[in-house]
C-alpha beads as a LAMMPS data file, in Angstrom:
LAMMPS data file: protein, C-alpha beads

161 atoms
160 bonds

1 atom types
1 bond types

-500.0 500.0 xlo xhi
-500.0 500.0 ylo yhi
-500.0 500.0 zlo zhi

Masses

1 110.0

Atoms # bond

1 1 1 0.000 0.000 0.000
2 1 1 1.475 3.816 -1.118
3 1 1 1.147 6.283 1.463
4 1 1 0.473 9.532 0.207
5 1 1 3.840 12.091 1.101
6 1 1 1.068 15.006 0.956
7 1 1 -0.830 13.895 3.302
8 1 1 -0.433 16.062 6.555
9 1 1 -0.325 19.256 4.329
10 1 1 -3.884 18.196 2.659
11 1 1 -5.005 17.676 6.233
12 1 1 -3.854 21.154 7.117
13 1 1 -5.304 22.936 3.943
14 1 1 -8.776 21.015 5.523
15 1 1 -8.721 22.127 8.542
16 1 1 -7.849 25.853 7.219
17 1 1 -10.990 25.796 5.297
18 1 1 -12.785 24.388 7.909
19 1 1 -11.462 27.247 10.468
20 1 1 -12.194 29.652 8.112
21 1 1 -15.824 28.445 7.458
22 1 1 -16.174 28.319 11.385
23 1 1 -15.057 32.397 11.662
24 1 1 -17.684 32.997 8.824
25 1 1 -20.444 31.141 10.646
26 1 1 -19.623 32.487 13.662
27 1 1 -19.433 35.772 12.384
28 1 1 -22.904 35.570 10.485
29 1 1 -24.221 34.274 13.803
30 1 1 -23.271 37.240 16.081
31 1 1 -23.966 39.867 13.322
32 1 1 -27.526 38.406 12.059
33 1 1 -26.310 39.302 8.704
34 1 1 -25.869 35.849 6.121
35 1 1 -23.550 38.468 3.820
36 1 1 -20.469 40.833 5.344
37 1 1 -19.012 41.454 2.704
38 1 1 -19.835 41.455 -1.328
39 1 1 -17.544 38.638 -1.821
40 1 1 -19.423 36.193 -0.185
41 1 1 -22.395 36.576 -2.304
42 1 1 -22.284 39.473 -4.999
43 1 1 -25.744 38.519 -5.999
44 1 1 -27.182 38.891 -2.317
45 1 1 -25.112 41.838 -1.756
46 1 1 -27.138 43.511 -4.959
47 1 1 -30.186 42.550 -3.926
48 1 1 -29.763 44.222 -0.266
49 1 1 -28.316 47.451 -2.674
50 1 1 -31.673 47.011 -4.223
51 1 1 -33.753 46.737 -1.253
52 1 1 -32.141 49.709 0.953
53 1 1 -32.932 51.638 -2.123
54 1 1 -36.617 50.622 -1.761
55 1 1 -36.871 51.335 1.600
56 1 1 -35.440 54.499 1.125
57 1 1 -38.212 55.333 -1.219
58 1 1 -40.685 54.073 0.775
59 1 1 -39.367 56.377 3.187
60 1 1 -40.021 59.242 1.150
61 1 1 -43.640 58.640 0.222
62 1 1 -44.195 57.868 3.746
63 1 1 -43.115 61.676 4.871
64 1 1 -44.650 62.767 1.425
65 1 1 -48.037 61.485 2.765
66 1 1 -47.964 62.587 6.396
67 1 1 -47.204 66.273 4.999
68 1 1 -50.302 66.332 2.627
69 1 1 -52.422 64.627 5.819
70 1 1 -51.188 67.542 7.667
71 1 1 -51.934 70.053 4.786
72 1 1 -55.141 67.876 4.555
73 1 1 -56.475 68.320 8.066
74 1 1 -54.950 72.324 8.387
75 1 1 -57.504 72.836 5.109
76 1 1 -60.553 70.906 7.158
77 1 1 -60.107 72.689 9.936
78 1 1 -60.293 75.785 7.820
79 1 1 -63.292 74.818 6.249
80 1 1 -64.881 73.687 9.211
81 1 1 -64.308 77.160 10.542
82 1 1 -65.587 78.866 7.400
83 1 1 -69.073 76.480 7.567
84 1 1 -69.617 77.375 11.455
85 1 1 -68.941 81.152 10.288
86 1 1 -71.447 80.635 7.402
87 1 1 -74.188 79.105 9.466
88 1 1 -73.645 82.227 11.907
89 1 1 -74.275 84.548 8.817
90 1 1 -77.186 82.691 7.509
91 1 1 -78.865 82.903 10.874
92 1 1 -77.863 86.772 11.415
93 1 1 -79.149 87.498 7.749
94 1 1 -82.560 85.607 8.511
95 1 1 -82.874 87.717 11.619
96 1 1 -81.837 90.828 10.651
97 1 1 -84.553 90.308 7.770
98 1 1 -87.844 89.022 9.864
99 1 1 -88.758 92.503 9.883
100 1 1 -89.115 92.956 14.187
101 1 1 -85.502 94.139 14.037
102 1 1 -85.032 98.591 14.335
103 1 1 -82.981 100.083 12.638
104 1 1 -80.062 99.978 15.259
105 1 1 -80.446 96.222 15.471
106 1 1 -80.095 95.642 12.144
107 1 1 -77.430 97.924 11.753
108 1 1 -75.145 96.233 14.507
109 1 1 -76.036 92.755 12.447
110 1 1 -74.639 94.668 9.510
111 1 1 -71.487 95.095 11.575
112 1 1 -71.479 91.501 12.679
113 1 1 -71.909 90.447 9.116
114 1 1 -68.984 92.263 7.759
115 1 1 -67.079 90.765 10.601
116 1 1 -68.101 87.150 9.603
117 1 1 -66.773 88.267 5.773
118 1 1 -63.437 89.612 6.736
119 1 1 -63.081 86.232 8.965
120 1 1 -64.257 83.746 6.139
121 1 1 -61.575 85.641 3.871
122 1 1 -58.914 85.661 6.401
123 1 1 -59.271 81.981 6.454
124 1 1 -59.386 81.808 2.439
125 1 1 -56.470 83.600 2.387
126 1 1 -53.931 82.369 5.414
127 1 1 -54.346 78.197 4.247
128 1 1 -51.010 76.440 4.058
129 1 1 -51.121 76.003 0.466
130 1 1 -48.232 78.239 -1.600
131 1 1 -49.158 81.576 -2.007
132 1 1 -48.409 81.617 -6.254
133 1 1 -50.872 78.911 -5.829
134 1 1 -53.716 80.241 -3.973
135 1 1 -53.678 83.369 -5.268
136 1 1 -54.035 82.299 -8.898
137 1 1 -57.655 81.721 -8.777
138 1 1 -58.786 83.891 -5.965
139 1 1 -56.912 87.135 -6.358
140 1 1 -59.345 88.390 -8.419
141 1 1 -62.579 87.312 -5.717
142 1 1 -60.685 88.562 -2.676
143 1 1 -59.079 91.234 -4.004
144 1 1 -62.591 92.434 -5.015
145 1 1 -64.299 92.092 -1.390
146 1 1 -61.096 92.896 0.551
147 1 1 -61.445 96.275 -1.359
148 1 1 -65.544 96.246 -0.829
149 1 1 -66.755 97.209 2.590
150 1 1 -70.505 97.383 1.363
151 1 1 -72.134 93.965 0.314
152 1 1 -73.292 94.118 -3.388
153 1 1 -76.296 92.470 -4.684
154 1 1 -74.071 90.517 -7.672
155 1 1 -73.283 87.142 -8.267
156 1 1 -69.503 86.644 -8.707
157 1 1 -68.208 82.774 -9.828
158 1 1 -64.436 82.369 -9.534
159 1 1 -63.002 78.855 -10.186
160 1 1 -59.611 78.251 -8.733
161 1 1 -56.651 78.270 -11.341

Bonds

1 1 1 2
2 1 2 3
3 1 3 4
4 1 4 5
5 1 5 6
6 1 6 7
7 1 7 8
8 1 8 9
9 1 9 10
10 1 10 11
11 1 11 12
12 1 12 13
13 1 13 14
14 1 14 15
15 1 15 16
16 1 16 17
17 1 17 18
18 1 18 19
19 1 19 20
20 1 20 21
21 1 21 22
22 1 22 23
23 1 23 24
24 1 24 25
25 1 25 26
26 1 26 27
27 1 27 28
28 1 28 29
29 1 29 30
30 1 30 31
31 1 31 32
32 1 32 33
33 1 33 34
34 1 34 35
35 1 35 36
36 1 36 37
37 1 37 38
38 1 38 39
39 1 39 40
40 1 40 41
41 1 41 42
42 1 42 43
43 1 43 44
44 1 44 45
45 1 45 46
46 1 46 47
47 1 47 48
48 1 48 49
49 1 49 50
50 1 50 51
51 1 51 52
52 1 52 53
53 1 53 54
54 1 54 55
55 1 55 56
56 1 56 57
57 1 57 58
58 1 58 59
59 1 59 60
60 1 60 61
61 1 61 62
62 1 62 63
63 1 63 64
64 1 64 65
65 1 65 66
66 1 66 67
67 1 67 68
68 1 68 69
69 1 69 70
70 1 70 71
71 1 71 72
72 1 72 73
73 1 73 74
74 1 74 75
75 1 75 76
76 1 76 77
77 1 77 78
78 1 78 79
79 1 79 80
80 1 80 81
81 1 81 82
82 1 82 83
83 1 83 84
84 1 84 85
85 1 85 86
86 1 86 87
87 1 87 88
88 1 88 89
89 1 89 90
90 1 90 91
91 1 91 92
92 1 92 93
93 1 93 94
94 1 94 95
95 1 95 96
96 1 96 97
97 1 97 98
98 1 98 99
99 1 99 100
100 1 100 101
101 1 101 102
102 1 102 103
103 1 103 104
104 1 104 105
105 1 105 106
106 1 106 107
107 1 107 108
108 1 108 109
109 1 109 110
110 1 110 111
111 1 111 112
112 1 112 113
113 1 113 114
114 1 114 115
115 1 115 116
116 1 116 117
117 1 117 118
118 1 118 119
119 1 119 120
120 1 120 121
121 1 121 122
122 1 122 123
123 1 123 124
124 1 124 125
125 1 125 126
126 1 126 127
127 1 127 128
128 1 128 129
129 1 129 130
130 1 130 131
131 1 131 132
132 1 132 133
133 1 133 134
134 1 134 135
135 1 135 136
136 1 136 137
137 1 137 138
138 1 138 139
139 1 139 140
140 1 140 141
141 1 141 142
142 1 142 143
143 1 143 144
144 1 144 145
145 1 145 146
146 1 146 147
147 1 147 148
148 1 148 149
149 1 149 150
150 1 150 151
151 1 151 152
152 1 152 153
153 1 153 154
154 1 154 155
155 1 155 156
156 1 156 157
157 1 157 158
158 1 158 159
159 1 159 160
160 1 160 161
């Protein structure tokens, strides 16, 4: 029977590898990560490239959204506002109108009503939207009753830009 003279130094070149597999292990064990480095698996390391990239993204439409639901609920609280004003006017107009109002009384409505207008276009005009914006459609409307302390008996339609 031959022995083989290369022997112990194939024995040592085994138990290298084997060490070195045992470091890997180990290290993929106390790091929770199967890939350290982009030699070990080029094609895992791109897909992790791939999905930090995602979840990057992600990241952005996530802060994207919670700044229009902020924008969202600073316009419904405006609104909200501008319906409780409008249900004040209504009711002021109806009884300023019934006709058992004097003169005085309807007068101080009159005051009250022109209060409820410059506080409906205060909140037209102070939304968090950009100004460029806002003021492309509605210049023209506000501009027109920011000007206007009398109430007209027209009918003015402005659609927003």
């Amino acid at each position: 029977m031959r022995v083989n003279p290369n022997y112990v130094v194939n024995l040592a070149v085994a138990l290298n590898s084997t060490q070195a597999s045992k470091e890997q292990l180990s290290q993929q064990l106390s790091s929770g990560v199967r890939v350290n480095s982009i030699g070990q698996d080029p094609i895992a390391a791109g897909q992790n490239v791939m999905l930090l990239n995602q979840i990057r993204q992600d990241d952005c439409f996530t802060q994207s959204a919670n700044l229009v639901t902020g924008r969202l609920q600073v316009a419904d609280s405006a609104l909200g506002s501008v319906v409780s004003q409008l249900t004040t006017a209504v009711s002021l107009a109806i009884s300023a109108n019934n006709g058992t109002k004097s003169a005085n009384d309807v007068q101080a409505i009159s005051h009250q009503l022109a209060g409820i207008r410059d506080e409906v276009m205060t909140l037209a005009t102070s939304a968090d939207v950009p100004r460029e914006k806002r003021d492309a459609g509605w210049a023209a409307f506000v501009a027109k009753y920011k000007a206007n302390s009398t109430i007209e008996r027209e009918t003015v339609v402005c659609l927003p830009a």
